[in-house]
C-alpha positions in Angstrom: 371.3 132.5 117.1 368.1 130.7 117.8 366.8 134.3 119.2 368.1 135.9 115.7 365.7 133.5 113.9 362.9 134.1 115.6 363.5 137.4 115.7 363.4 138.1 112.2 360.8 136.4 111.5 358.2 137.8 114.1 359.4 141.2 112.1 358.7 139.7 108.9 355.1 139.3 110.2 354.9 142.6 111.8 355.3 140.9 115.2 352.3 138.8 115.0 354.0 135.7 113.7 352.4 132.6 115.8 351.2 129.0 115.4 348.6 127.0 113.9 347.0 123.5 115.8 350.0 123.1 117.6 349.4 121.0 121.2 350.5 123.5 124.0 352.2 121.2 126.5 350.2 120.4 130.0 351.0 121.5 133.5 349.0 119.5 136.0 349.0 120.0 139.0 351.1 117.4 141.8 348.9 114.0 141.3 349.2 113.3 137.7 350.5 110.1 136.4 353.1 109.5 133.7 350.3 108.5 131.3 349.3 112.6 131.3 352.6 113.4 130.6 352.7 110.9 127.7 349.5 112.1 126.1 350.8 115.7 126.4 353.7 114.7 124.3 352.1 112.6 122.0 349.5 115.5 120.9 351.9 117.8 120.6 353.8 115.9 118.5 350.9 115.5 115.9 349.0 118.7 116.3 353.1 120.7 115.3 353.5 117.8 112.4 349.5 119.0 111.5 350.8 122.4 111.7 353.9 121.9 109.5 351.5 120.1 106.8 349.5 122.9 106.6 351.6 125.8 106.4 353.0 123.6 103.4 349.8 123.0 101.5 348.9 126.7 101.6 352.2 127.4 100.5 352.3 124.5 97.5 349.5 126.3 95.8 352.5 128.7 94.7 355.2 126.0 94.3 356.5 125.8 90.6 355.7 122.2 90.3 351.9 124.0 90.5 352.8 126.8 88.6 355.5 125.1 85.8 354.3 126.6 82.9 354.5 130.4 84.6 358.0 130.3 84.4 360.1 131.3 81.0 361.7 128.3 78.9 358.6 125.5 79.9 358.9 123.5 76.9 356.2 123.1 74.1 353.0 121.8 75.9 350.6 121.0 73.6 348.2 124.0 74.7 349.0 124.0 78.1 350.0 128.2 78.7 350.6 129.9 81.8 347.9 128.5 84.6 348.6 131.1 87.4 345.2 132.6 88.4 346.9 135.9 87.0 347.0 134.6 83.3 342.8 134.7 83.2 340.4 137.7 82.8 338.9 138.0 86.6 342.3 136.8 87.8 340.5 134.3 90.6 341.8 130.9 91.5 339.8 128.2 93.3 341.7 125.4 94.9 341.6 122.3 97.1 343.9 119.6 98.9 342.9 116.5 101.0 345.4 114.6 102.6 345.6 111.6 105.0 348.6 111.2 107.2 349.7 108.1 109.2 351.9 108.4 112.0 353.8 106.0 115.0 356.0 106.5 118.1 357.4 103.1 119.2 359.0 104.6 122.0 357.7 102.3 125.2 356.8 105.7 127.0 355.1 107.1 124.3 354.6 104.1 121.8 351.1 105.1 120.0 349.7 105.7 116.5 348.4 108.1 115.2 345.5 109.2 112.2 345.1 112.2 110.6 343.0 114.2 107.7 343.0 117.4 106.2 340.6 119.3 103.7 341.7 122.6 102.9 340.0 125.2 100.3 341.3 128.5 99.1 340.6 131.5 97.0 342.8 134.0 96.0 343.3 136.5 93.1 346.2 138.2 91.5 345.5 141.8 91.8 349.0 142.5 89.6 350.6 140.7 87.3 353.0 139.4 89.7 350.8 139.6 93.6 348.7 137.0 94.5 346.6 137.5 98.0 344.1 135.2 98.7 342.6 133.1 102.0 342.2 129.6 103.1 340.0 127.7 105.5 341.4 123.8 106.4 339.6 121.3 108.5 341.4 119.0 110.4 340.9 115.3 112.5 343.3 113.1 114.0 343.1 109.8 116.2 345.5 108.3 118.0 345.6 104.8 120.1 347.7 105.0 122.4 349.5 101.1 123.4 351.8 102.2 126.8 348.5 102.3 128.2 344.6 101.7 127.0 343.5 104.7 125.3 342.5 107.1 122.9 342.9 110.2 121.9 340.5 112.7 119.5 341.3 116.0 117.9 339.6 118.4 115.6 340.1 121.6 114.3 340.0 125.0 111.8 342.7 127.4 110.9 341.5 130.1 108.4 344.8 131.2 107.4 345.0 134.1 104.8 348.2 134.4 102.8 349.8 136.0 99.7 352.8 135.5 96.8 354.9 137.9 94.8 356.7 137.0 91.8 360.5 138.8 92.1 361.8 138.1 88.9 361.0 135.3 86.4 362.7 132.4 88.5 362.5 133.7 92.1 359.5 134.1 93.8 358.2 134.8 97.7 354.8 133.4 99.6 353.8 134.3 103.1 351.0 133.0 105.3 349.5 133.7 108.4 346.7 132.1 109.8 344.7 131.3 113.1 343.2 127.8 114.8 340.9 126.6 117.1 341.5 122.9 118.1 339.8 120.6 120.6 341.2 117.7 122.4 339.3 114.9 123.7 341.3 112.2 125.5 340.3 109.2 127.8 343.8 107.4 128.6 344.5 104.8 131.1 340.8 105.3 132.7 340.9 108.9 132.8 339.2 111.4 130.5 339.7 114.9 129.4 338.6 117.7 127.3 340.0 121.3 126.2 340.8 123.6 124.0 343.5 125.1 122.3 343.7 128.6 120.4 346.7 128.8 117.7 348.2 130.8 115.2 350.8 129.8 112.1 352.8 131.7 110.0 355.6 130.9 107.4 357.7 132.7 104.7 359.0 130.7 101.9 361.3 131.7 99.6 361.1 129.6 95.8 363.9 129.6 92.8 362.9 127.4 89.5 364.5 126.8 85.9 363.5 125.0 83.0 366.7 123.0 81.8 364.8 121.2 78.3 361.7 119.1 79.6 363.3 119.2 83.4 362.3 121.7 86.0 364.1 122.3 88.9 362.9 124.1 92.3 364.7 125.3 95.4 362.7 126.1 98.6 363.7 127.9 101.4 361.5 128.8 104.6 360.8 129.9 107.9 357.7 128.5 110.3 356.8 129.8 113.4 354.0 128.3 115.7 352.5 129.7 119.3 349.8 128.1 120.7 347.4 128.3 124.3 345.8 125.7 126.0 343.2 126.2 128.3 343.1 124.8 131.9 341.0 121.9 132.3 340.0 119.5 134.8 340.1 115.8 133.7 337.8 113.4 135.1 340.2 112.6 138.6 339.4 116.2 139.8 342.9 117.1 138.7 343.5 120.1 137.5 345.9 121.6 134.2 346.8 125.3 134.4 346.8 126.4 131.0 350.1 127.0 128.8 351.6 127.3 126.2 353.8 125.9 123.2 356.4 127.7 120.9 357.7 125.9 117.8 360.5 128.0 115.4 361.6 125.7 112.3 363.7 126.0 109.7 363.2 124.5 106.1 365.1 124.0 102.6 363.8 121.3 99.9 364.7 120.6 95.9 362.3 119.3 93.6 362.9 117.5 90.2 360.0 117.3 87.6 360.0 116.4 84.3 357.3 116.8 81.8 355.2 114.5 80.3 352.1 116.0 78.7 350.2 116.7 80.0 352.0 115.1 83.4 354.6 116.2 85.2 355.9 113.4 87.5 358.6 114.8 90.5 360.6 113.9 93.1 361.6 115.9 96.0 363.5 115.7 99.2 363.7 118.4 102.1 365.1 119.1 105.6 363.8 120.6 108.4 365.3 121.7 111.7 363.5 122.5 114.7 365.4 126.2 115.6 363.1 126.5 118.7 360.9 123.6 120.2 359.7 122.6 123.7 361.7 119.5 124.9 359.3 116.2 125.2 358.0 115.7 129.6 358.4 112.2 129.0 361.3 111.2 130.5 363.8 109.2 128.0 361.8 110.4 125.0 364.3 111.8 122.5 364.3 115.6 121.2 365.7 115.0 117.5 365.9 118.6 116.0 365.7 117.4 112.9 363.9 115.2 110.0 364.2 114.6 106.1 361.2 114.5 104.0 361.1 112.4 100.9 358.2 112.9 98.7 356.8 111.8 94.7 353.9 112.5 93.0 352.9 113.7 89.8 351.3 117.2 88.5 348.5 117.1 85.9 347.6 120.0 83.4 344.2 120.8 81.4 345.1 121.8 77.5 342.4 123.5 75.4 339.2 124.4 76.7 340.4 122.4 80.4 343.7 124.5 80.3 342.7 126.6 83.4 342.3 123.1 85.6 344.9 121.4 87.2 345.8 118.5 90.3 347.9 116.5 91.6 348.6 113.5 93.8 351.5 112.8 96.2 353.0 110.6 98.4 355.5 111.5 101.2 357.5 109.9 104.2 359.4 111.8 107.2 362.7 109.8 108.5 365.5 110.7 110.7 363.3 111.2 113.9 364.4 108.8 116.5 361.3 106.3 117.6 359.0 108.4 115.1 357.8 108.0 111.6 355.5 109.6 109.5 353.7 108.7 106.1 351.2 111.1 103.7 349.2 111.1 100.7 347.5 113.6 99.1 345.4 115.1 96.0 344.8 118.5 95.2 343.0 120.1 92.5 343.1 124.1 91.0 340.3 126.0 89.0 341.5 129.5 87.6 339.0 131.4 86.3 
């Protein structure tokens, strides 16, 4: 089954489906110490959550909460028309999302914590009524102390990751992305220092339902995300030495969102549920390999009327549970120009 998955979705990419940032996993050579083990896991484990994040803020730019008053039976808003990039003369959007992520694994292996920011721009255009292809670059930085043993760990990174939508009928609508990443890793844990490289690719297919039920909107996601990364060998600062390799993630995704609008706001709640299909298990020995994680998320949508009708943003604030030893917490803004 798992093969079936990932199967279908490599076709739905034409084969090329990969990953984004994600941490391929280290294999030193005899002589390493449970501390490179640890770090290997622990990077992973952020640069595949960085991974997930982005695929999802690429493919929020398209999410109806974004895009509420596209679909048929949005209630009276004051001004406030349709604000996909399609519904202005040149039919170009410019958009932006920041986010800051906080993240912890009290496992004793592995216990650490971890910090991370993205900044991510796009530009797209509708070139029909109802297809939307566009591109977007994101930045990303993490840094993680790690408390099993002194140390630190550094990361940053790009994935330019073009991507496109099509609107099926008025309530059902399709986004796919597919992007590449170049990540560096600088570590110095329990004495010892490292440095390498990692080349990435993402890609994800979402699938998005919506209906207006009075001043209510409700939204159903389902999705598909594939990562594939390549680390390079290295040699840290012991003279030992890491063959390079490399990391496969497959995950599965399905999420409802309530809004309900207040002009011009449009406060929501969410929850999803993701399950990792295919994933390396953790090195670490007693770490856990929990498949699976729920996402609970609010925020609040805001729309331009009048002359400031073609601007909207948004805030949010989310939390990932049901990870054993992990947790996971993220706020971000975004903002849209059509034009």
């Amino acid at each position: 089954m798992k093969s079936l998955f990932k199967g279908l979705l490599l076709l739905a990419f034409g084969g090329m489906v990969l990953t984004t940032g994600a941490q391929a996993q280290s294999t030193p050579t005899p002589g390493s110490t449970s501390s490179d083990t640890a770090a290997s896991d622990i990077v992973r484990t952020s640069q595949n959550s960085n991974a997930a994040r982005i695929a999802r803020i690429v493919s929020d730019r398209f999410s109806p909460i974004q895009n509420a008053f596209d679909i048929p039976g949005a209630p009276g808003s004051g001004g406030v028309t349709g604000l996909a990039s399609g519904d202005v003369p040149s039919g170009m959007s410019v958009w932006g999302s920041v986010a800051n992520s906080w993240s912890g694994d009290n496992f004793s292996a592995t216990d650490s914590g971890t910090v991370s920011q993205t900044a991510t721009i796009g530009l797209d255009k509708a070139i029909t009524d109802r297809i939307t292809v566009g591109a977007s670059v994101t930045y990303s930085h993490s840094d993680t102390d790690t408390n099993y043993t002194v140390g630190s760990i550094e990361s940053n990174g790009f994935t330019l990751m073009p991507y496109a939508s099509m609107q099926i009928t008025d309530w059902l609508s399709a986004d796919a992305s597919f992007g590449y990443s170049r990540t560096n890793t600088d570590q110095t844990v329990g004495g010892v220092s490292s440095d390498y490289d990692t080349d990435g690719y993402i890609g994800s297919f979402n699938l998005n339902a919506s209906k207006w039920y009075g001043s209510v909107i409700a939204s159903a996601t389902a999705g598909l995300m594939v990562n594939s990364n390549k680390r390079a060998s290295y040699t840290d600062s012991n003279g030992i030495v890491y063959q390079s390799s490399s990391d496969d993630l497959t995950q599965a995704n399905v999420g409802l969102t309530l809004g309900y609008w207040m002009e011009p706001m449009m406060p929501y709640v969410s929850v999803g549920y993701a399950y990792d299909i295919d994933a390396e298990k953790p090195s670490t020995p007693g770490a856990s390999d929990d498949a699976d994680e729920f996402k609970l998320s609010v925020g609040s949508h805001i729309y331009g009327s009048g002359e400031w009708q073609h601007v909207t943003g948004g805030v949010s604030l989310s939390t990932v549970v049901g990870r054993e030893n992990k947790e996971s917490t993220t706020a971000g803004l975004n903002l849209k120009v059509a034009f």
